[in-house]
C-alpha positions as a Python dict, from the first residue, in 0.01 Angstrom:
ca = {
    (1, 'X'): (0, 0, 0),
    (2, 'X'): (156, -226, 295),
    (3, 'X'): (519, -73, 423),
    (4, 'X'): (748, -310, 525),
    (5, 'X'): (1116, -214, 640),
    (6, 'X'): (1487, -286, 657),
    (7, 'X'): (1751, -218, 880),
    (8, 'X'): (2041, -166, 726),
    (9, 'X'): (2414, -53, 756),
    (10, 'X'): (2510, 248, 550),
    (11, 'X'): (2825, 80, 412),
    (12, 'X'): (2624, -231, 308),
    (13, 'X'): (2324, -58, 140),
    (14, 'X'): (2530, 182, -61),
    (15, 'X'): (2749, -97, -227),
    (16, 'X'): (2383, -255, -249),
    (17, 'X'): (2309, 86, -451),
    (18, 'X'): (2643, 86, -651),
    (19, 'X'): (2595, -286, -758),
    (20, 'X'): (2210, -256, -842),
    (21, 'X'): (2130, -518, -612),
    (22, 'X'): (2078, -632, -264),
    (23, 'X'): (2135, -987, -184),
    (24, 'X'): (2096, -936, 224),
    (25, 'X'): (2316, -915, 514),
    (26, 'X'): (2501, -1174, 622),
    (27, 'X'): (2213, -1288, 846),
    (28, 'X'): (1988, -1269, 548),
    (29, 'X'): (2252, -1473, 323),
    (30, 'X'): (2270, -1726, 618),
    (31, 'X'): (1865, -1741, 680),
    (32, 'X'): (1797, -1785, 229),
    (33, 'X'): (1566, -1446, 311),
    (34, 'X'): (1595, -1127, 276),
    (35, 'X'): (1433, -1067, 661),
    (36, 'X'): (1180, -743, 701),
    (37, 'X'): (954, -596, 945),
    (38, 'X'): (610, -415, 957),
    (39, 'X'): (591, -111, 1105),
    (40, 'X'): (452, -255, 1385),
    (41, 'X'): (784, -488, 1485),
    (42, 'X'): (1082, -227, 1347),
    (43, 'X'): (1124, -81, 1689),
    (44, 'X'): (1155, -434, 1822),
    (45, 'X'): (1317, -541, 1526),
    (46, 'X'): (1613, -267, 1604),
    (47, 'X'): (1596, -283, 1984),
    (48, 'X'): (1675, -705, 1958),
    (49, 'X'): (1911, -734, 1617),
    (50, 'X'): (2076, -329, 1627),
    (51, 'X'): (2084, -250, 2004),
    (52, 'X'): (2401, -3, 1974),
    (53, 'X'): (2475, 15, 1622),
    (54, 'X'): (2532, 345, 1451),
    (55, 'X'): (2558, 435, 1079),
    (56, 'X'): (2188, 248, 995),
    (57, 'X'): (1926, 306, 748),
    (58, 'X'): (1548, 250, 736),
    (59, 'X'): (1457, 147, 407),
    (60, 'X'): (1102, 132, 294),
    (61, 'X'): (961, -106, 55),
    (62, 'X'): (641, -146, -104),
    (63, 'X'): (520, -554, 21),
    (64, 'X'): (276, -583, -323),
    (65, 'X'): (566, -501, -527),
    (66, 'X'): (739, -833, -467),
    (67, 'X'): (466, -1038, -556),
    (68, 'X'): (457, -1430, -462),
    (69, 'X'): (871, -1395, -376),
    (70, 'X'): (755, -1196, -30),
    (71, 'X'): (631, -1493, 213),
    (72, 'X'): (489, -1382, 581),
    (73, 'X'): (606, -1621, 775),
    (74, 'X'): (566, -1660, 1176),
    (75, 'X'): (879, -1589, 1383),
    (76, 'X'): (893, -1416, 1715),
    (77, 'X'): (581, -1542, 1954),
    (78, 'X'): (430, -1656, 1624),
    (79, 'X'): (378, -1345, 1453),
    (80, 'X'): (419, -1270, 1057),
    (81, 'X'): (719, -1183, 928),
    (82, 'X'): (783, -1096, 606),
    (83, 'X'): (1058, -1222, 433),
    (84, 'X'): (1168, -1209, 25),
    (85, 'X'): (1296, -1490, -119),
    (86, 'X'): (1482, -1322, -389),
    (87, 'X'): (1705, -1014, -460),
    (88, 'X'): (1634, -678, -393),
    (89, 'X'): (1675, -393, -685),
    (90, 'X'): (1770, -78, -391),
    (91, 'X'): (1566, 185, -681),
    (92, 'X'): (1274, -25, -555),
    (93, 'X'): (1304, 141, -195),
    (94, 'X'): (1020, 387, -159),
    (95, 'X'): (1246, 596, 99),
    (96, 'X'): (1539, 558, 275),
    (97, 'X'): (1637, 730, 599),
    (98, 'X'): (1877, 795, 850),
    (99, 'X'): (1833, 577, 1161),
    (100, 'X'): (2043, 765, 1407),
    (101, 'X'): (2152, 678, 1812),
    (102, 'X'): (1939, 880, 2058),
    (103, 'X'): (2112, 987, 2348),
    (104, 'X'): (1944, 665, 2564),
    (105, 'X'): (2147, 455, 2320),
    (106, 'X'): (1820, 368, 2139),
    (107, 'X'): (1718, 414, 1768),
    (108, 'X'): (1534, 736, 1671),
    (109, 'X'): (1276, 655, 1446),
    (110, 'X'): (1134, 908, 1124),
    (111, 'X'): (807, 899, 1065),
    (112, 'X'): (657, 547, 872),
    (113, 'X'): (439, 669, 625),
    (114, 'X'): (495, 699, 299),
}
């Protein structure tokens, strides 16, 4: 099973939860993607896009469980990315977690695995 993540405001992923569906965050609805990282680029991922934001999730996602709408596709210094070309159901979400401000300002992260 291949983890892949989103960052995500609170207020955005619990009307996400209430409607039964996630159609991105305004950068996502702008892009046509729902945009993701590996657990290799979420740091970086929140350090570039988050630096400073509070009341964020981590939500985990299964990357086989989207099938042929999931598309890695190069973005920073060429690396994959992967990004969904559809709607997300939130039950899909393997966990979700708090993704509190450290003291430093930066994100404290849970643990990755499953």
């Amino acid at each position: 099973m291949t983890l892949i993540f989103k960052i995500v405001p609170l207020s955005l992923w619990r009307e996400a939860t209430e409607a039964g569906v996630f159609k991105g965050a305004p950068v996502d609805l702008a892009d046509g993607y729902i945009h993701f990282s590996t657990a290799d680029q979420v740091r970086e991922t929140a350090a570039k896009h988050f630096a400073g934001q509070a009341d964020l999730l981590l939500v985990a996602l299964e990357a086989e469980g989207f099938g042929d709408c999931l598309k890695w596709e190069p973005s920073r210094g060429g690396a994959l990315f992967p990004h969904l070309y559809a709607d997300l159901d939130p039950a899909s979400a393997i966990w979700v977690k708090d993704l509190p401000l450290g003291a430093d300002g930066s994100h404290v992260f849970p643990e990755l695995a499953p």
